[in-house]
N, C-alpha and C positions, 0 to 999 in steps of 0.2 A: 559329775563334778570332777574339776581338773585335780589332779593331783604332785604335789608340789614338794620332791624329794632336798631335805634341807639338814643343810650342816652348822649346827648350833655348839660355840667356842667355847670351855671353860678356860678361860686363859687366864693363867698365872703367873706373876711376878714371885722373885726371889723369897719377898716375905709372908708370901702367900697370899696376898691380896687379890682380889678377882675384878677381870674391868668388864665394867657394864654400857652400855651405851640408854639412853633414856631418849624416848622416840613417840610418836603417835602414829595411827595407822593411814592409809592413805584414805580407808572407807570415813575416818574420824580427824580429819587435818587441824579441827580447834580442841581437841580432848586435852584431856588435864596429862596426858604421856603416860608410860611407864620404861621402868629398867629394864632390860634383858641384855643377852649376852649377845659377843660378837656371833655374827653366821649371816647367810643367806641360801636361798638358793642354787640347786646343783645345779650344769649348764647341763646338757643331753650330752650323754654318756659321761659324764665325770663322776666318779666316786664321791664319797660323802669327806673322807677324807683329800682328796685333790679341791674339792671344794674349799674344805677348812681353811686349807693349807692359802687356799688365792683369798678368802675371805678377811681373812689374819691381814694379809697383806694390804689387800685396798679399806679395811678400816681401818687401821692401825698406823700402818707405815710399819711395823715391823714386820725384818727380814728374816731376823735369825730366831727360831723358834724350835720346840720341839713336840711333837704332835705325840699322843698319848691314844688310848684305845678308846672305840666310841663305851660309855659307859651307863647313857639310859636313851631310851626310846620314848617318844610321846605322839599322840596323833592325834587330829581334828580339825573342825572345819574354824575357817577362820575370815571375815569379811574384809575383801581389800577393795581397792575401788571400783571397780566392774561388776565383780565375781567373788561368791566364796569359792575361796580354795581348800581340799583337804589337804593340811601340813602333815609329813612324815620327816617329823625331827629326828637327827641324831647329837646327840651331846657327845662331845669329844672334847677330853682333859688333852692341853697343850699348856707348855712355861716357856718365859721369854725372861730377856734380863730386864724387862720393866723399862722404864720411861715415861717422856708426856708422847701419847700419840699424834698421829698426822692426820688433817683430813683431807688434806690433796687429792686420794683416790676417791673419794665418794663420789656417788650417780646426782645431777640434778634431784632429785628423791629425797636424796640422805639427807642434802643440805639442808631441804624444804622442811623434811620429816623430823631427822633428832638434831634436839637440843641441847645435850652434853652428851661426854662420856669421858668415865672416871674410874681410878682405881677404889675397891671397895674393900674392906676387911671382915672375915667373917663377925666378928661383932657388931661393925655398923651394918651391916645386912640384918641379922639379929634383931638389932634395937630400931630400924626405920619401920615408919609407916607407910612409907611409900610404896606405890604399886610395884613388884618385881615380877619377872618371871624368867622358866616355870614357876606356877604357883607353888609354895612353901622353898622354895631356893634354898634360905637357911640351915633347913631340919637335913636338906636333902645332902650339905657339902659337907656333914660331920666327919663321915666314913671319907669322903675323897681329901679335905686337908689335913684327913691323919693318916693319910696313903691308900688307903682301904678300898680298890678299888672291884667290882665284880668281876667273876672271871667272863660273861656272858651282860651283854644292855638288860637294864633293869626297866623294866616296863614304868614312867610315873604319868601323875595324872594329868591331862587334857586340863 
């Protein structure tokens, strides 16, 4: 099984809001979608952070960012259109000065694939029913939008 080294965005705006983009997968192109965060795939030889850092940019449109430490790890297999691939996510805390995002940079994919993407407040995280991921998101940003960050990636779950 290929394995597919990925850089997964906590990106934060001034009042700590977190933007999520809400997408379906390419193995699932009619599914009901779910939330996750900015990231994609490393290119060969890029760091997980040099990744972020281009990822930020062609989801986004923002330039001006600050990138933070990778702060949890998660791994597994995951069906896309071919092939499952194993994901080796890193989550990496990043703030920005906020905005409405661009989607100029997005791949033929994106456009096909997600359907919004929004700034969210840990509250409204909290109180949606809506698919999110990682699973439990909410529980998981208590310690990080009270700064609280590990000194080492925090193994969570698959």
């Amino acid at each position: 099984m290929r394995r597919r080294l990925t850089a997964r965005v906590l990106l934060f705006d001034p009042q700590d809001r977190l933007l999520l983009m809400k997408g379906r997968l390419p193995s699932d192109p009619d599914g009901p979608g779910a939330w996750f965060t900015v990231g994609g795939g490393a290119m060969p030889g890029e760091s997980v952070l040099d990744a972020a850092a281009r990822e930020i940019v062609e989801e986004t449109g923002f330039r001006t960012f600050e990138l933070g430490p990778v702060i949890w790890r998660r791994e597994g297999p995951l069906p896309l259109a071919t092939e499952t691939v194993w994901m080796d996510e890193h989550y990496i805390v990043a703030r920005c000065a906020g905005g409405d995002p661009v989607r100029h940079g997005w791949q033929a994919d994106e456009h096909a694939l997600i359907d919004d993407i929004r700034w969210w407040t840990h509250a409204e995280l909290q109180a949606t029913d809506e698919r999110v991921f990682p699973p439990g998101l909410a529980d998981l940003l208590h310690d990080i939008v009270a700064g609280r960050l590990p000194e080492t990636p925090l193994a969570i779950a698959w």
